[in-house]
C-alpha positions as CSV (number, residue, x, y, z in Angstrom):
1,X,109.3,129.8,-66.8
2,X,111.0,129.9,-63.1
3,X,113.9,132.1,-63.9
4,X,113.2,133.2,-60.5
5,X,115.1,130.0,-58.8
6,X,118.3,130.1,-60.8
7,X,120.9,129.6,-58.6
8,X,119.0,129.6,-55.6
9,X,120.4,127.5,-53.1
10,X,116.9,125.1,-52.3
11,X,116.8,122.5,-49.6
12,X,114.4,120.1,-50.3
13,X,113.3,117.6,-48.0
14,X,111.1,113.9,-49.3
15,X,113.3,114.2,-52.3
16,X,113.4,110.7,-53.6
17,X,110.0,110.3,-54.4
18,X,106.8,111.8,-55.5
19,X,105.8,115.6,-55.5
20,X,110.0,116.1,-53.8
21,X,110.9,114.6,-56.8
22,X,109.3,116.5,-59.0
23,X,109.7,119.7,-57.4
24,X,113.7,118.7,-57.8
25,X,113.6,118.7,-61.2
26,X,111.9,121.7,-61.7
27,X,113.9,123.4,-59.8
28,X,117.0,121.9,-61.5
29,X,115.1,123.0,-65.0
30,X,115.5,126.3,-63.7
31,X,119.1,125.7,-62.7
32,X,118.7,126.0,-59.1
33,X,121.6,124.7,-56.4
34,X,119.7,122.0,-54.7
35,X,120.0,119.9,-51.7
36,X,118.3,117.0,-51.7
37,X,117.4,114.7,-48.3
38,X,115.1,111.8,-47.3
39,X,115.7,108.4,-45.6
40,X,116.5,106.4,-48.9
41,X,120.4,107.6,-49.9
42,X,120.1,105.6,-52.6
43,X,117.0,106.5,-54.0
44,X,118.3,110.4,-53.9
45,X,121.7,109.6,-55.5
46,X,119.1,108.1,-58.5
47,X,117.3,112.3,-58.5
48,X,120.3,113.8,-57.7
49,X,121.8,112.1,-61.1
50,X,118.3,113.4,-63.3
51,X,118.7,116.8,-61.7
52,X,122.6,117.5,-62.7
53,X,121.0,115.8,-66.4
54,X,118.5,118.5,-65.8
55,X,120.4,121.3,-65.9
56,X,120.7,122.3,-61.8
57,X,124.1,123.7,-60.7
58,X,125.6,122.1,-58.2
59,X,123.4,119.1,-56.1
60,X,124.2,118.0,-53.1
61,X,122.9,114.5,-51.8
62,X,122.2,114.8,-47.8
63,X,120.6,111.6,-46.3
64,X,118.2,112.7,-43.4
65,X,115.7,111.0,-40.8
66,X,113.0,113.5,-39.7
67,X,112.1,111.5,-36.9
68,X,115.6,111.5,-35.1
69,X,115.5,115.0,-34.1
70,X,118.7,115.1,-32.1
71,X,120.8,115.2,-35.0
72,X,118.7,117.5,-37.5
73,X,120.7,120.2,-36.1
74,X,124.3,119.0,-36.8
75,X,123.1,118.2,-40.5
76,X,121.8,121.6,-41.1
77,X,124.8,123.1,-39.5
78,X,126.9,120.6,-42.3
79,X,125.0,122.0,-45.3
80,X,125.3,125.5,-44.3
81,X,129.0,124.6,-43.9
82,X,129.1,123.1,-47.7
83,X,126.6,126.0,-49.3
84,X,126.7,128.7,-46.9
85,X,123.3,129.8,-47.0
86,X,119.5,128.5,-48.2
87,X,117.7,130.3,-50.2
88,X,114.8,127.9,-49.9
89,X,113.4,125.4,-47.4
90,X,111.0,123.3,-49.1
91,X,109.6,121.0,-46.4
92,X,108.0,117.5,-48.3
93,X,108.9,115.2,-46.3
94,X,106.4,112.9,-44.3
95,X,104.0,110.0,-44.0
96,X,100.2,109.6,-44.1
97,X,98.0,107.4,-42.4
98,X,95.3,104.7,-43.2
99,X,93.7,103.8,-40.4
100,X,90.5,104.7,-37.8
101,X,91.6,106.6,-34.4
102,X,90.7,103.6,-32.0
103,X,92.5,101.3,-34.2
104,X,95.8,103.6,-34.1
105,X,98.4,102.6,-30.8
106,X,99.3,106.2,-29.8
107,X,102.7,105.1,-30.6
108,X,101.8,105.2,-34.6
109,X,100.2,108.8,-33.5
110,X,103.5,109.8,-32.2
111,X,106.1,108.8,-35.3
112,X,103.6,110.5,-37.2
113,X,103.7,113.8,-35.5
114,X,107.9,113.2,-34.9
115,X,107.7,112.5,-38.4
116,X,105.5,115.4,-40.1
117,X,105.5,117.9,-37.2
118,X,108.4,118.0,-35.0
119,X,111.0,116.7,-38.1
120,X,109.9,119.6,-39.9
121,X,110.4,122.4,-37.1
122,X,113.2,120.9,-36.0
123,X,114.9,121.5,-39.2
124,X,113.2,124.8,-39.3
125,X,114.8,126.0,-36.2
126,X,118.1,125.0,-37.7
127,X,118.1,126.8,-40.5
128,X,116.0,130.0,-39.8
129,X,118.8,131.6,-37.8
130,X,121.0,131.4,-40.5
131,X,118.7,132.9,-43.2
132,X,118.4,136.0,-40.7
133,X,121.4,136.4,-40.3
134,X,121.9,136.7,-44.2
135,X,118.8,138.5,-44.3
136,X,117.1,136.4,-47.1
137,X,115.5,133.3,-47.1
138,X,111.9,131.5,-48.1
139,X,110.5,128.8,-46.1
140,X,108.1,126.7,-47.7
141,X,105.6,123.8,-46.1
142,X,104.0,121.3,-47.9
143,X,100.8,120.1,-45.9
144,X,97.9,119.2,-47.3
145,X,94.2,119.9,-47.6
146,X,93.5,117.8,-44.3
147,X,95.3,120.8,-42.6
148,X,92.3,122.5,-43.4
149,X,89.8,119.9,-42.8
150,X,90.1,116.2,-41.1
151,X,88.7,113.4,-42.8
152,X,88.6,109.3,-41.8
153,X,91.1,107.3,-41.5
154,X,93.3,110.5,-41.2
155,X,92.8,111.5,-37.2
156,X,96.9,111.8,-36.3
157,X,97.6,112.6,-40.0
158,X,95.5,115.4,-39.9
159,X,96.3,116.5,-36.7
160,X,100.0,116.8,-37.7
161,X,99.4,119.1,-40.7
162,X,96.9,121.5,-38.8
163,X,100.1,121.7,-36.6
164,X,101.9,122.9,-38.9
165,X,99.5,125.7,-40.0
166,X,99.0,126.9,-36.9
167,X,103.2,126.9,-35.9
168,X,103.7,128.2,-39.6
169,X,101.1,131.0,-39.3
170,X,102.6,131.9,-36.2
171,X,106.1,131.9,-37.2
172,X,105.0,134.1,-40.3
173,X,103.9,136.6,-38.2
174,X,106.3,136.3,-35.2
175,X,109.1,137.4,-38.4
176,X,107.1,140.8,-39.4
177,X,109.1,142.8,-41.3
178,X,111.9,140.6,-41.6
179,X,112.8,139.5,-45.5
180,X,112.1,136.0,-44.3
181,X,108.8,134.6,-46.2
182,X,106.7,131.5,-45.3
183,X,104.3,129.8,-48.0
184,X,102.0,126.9,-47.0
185,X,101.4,124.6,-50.0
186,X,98.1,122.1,-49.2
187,X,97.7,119.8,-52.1
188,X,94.7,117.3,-52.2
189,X,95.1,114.1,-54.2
190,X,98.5,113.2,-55.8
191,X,99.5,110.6,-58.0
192,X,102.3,109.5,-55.7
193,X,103.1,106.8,-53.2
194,X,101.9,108.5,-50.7
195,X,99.2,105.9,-50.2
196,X,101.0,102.6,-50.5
197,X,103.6,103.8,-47.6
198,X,100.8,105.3,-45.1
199,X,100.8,103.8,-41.8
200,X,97.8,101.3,-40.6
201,X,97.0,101.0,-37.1
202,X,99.5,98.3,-37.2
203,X,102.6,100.5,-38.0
204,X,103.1,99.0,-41.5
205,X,102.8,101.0,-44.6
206,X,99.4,99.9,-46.0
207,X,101.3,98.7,-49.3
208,X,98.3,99.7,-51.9
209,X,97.5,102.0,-53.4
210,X,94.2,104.1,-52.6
211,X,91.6,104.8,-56.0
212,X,91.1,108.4,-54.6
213,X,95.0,108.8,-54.8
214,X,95.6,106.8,-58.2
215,X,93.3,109.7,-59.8
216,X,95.0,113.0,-58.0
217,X,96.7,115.0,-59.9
218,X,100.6,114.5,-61.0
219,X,103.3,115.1,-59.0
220,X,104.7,117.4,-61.6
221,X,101.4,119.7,-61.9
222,X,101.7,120.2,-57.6
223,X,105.3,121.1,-57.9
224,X,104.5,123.4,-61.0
225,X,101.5,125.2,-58.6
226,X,103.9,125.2,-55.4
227,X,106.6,126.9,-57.1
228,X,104.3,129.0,-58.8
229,X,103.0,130.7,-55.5
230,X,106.3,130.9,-54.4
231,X,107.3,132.9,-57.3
232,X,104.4,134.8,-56.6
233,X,105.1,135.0,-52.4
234,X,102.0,134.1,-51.7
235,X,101.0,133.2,-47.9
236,X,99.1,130.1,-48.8
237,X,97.8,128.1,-51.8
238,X,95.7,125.0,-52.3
239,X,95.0,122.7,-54.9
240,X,94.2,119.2,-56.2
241,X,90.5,118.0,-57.5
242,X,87.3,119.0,-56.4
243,X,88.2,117.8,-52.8
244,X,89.0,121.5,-52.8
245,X,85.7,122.5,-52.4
246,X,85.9,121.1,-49.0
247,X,87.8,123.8,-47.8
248,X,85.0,126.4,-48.7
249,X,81.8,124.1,-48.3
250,X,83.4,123.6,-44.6
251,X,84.0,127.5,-44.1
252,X,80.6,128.6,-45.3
253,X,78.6,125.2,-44.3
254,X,80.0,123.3,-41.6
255,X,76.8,121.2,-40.7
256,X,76.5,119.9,-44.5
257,X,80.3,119.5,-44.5
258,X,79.9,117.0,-41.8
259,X,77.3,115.4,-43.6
260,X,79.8,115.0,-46.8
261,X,83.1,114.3,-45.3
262,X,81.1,110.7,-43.0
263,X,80.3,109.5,-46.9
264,X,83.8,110.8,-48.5
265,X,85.6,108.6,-50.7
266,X,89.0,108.8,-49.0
267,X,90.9,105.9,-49.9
């Protein structure tokens, strides 16, 4: 069904757990070159192992920590070294959050945004060069719907993926004609962890996980619908339950979306 990543050379970061994970073995299905980072070595040696089962060509197991930014660029520049060029940056990596704005130390504001924001175009800027200089490339950004639209509990979360849609729009249009392609990807609820390891007020993961999340959709259907519009090359997709309504009730009726999102179910 993706004939379109074999052999690609895909970079994909979050890739020991959740929608990563299951956007790595698609892409190995399709026998794509991947290269797989997160925090948890161990944890990707366990994918990398299911995507060589899987049928991906080579796989290469790269440990990285989004939040230390000084040495995002010597890691990229050691991939390109091993690979020579990506195909496709799929950024998945990051945290969420559980907790109300004057209940969140700025400090747990600021590992989010290193974390979701500044890890991601950090690594961007590290590899972009390289994919112009090749003249190919496809850089893909997992958010999520509250990059569209805030909700409680969510305030830094929020604020770190409408960051990225407005540095990802930007840099979409800043590379014009070039063959470089940039794809935003906002999911709504996903069956993942992403719930148990959000960050309280406290700094802690909150450990549970939310009813909202437990009832998203699979990890496998959002990797099937991000690769899908990448396929396609399309700018921007969302998709999830009908908390994707939100996007258009807030668009077309901001006033009643206000109304909605103060009573929303999000945990």
């Amino acid at each position: 069904m993706f004939t379109f990543f074999q052999q690609k050379r895909i970079w994909i970061t979050g890739a020991s757990s959740g929608i990563g994970e299951a956007l790595a073995y698609t892409c190995a299905e399709a026998g794509a070159q991947l290269i797989l980072s997160s925090r948890k070595e161990s944890e990707l040696q366990r994918v990398a192992a299911e995507c060589a089962d899987k049928g991906a060509g080579n796989v290469f197991v790269q440990p990285l920590d989004l939040a230390r930014h000084e040495t995002i660029p010597g890691v990229s520049a050691e991939v390109l070294k091993r690979v020579g060029k990506i195909d496709i940056l799929i950024h998945c990596g990051g945290i969420s959050q559980r907790s109300r704005a004057l209940e969140t130390p700025l400090e747990v504001d600021k590992r989010l945004m290193d974390v979701n924001f500044f890890g991601t175009v950090a690594l961007t800027k590290a590899v972009l060069p390289s994919m112009l200089t090749h003249q190919l490339g496809h850089i893909v950004v997992v958010t999520s719907l509250t990059g569209k639209f805030g909700s409680p509990l969510r305030s830094a979360y929020a604020a770190s993926k409408h960051a990225l849609h407005g540095f990802f729009d930007s840099l979409r249009a800043e590379l014009g004609d070039s063959p470089v392609r940039v794809t935003i990807a906002c999911p709504g609820f996903v069956r993942t962890n992403v719930s148990i390891n959000a960050l309280t007020g406290s700094g802690q993961a909150q450990g549970t996980m939310d009813e909202a999340t437990d009832k998203g959709i699979s990890p496998e259907s959002a990797a099937y619908r991000i690769l899908r519009a990448v396929q396609k090359g399309k700018e921007e997709t969302w998709f999830g339950g009908k908390e994707v309504l939100g996007v258009y009730v807030k668009r077309f009726f901001p006033a009643y979306f206000s109304k909605l999102i103060k009573r929303a179910k999000v945990t």
